[in-house]
C-alpha positions in Angstrom: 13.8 27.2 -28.7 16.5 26.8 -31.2 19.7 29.6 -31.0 21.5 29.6 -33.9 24.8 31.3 -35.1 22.8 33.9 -36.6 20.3 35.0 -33.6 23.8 35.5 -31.2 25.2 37.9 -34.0 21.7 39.6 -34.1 22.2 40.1 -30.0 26.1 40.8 -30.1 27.1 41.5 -32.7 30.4 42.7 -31.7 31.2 39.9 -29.5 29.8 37.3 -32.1 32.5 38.7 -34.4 35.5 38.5 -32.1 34.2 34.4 -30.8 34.2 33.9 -34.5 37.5 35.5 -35.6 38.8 33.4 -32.9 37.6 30.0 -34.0 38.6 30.6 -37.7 42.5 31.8 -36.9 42.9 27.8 -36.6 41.5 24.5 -38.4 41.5 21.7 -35.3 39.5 22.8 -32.0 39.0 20.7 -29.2 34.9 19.0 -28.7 33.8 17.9 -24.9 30.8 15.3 -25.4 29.5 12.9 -22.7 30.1 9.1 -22.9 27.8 6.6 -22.1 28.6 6.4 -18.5 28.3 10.1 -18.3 32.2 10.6 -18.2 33.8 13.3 -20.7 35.1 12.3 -23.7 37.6 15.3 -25.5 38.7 15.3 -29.2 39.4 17.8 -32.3 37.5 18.3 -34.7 36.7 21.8 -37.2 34.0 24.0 -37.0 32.5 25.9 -39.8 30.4 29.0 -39.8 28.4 29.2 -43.0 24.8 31.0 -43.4 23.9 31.6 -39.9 25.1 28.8 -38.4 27.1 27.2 -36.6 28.1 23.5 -37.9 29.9 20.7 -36.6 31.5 18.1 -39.0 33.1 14.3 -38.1 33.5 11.3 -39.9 30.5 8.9 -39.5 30.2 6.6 -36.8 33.2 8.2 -34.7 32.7 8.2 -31.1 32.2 12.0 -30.8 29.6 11.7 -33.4 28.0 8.6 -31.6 28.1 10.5 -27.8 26.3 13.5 -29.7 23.6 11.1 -31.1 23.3 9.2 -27.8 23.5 13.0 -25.6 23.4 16.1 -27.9 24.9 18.1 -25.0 28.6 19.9 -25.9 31.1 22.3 -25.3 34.1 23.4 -28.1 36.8 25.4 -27.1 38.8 26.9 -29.3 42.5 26.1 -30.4 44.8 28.3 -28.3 47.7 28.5 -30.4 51.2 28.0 -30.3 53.4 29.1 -27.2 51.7 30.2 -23.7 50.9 34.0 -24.3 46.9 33.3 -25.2 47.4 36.6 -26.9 44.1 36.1 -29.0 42.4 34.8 -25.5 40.3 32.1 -25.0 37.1 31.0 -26.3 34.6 28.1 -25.8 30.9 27.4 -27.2 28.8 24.6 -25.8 25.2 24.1 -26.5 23.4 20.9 -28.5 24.3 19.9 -31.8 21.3 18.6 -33.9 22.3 16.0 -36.6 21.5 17.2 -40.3 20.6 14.5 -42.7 18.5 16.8 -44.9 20.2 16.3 -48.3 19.4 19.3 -49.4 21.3 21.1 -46.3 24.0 18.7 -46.8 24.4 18.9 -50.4 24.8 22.7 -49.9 27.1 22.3 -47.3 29.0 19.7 -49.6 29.5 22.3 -52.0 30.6 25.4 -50.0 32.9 23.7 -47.6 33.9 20.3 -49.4 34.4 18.3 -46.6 36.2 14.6 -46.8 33.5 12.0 -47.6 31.7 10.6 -45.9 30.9 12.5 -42.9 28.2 13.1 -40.1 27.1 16.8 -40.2 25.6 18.5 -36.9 24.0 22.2 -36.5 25.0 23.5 -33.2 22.2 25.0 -31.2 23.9 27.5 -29.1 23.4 27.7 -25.2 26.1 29.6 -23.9 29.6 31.5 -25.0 32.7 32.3 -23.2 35.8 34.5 -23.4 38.8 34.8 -21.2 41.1 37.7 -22.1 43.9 39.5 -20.6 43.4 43.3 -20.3 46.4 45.0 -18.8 46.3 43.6 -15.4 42.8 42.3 -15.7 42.0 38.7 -16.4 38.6 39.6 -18.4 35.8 37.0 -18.9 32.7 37.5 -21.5 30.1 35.6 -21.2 26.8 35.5 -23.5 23.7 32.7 -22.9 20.0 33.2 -24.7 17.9 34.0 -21.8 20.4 37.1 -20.8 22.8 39.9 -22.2 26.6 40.1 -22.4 27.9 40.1 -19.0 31.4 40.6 -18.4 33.8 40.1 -15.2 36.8 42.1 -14.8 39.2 40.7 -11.9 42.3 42.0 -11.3 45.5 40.7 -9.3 45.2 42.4 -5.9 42.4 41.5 -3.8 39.5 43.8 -4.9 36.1 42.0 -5.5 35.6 41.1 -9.3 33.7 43.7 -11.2 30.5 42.6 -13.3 29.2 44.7 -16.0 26.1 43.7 -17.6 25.9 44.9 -21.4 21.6 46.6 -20.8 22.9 48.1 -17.6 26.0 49.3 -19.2 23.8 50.1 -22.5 
């Protein structure tokens, strides 16, 4: 089963506007794809959200773009800005990315985003989202996957047990 951009706004929206605002306050982000051997690879690279999805862009052949051909398994976390105060928090998608070689698709894509030619074009298919924020003294982490609701984890900085809130128990 596919999950694009659009479904995770359809289930949180809220939360799918915040991971978004997030990745779109900066141009370079940092990809995590697997090498041959299995062993990480990390590089930057944009992201683009445009009608309901969620698209990853590279220049042809690149290593990144040959690890998601060869394993279509990813994570992307988002650029955290200058200095060391995370102010805006933290954010990270991973999932698959699908290559697109429909021309159609990429003709459209061409013309909204005008990307440098040429380029490889992949549709993320989304498996999980994260985000770390500070709340007052809390270090709070979001997290969203297909198969269950928003659930978020409150931990403080004395030794009291994490707290877990799930968003259809909370609902």
């Amino acid at each position: 089963m596919t999950i694009t951009w659009a479904d995770v706004v359809s289930a949180e929206p809220r939360f799918a506007e915040a991971v978004q605002r997030r990745f779109e306050m900066y141009q370079h982000h940092v990809l995590a794809t697997l090498r041959k051997d299995g062993s990480p690879r990390v590089t930057g690279l944009e992201v683009t959200f445009l009608s309901g999805e969620l698209w990853l862009g590279m220049m042809p052949n690149s290593l990144k773009a040959r690890d998601l051909l060869r394993d279509p398994r990813f994570a992307v976390q988002a650029n955290p800005g200058a200095g060391d105060a995370m102010a805006d928090g933290d954010v990270r998608v991973g999932g698959r990315a699908r290559e697109v070689t429909d021309r159609r698709v990429r003709a459209r894509f061409i013309s909204e985003i005008r990307p440098p030619l040429p380029f490889q074009l992949f549709r993320v298919d989304v498996g999980e989202i994260v985000q770390t924020e500070i709340e007052g003294d809390d270090l709070v982490l979001r997290s969203w996957r297909p198969d269950r609701p928003l659930r978020t984890i409150r931990r403080g900085t004395g030794d009291a047990p994490p707290r877990v809130t799930d968003a259809r128990a909370a609902g």
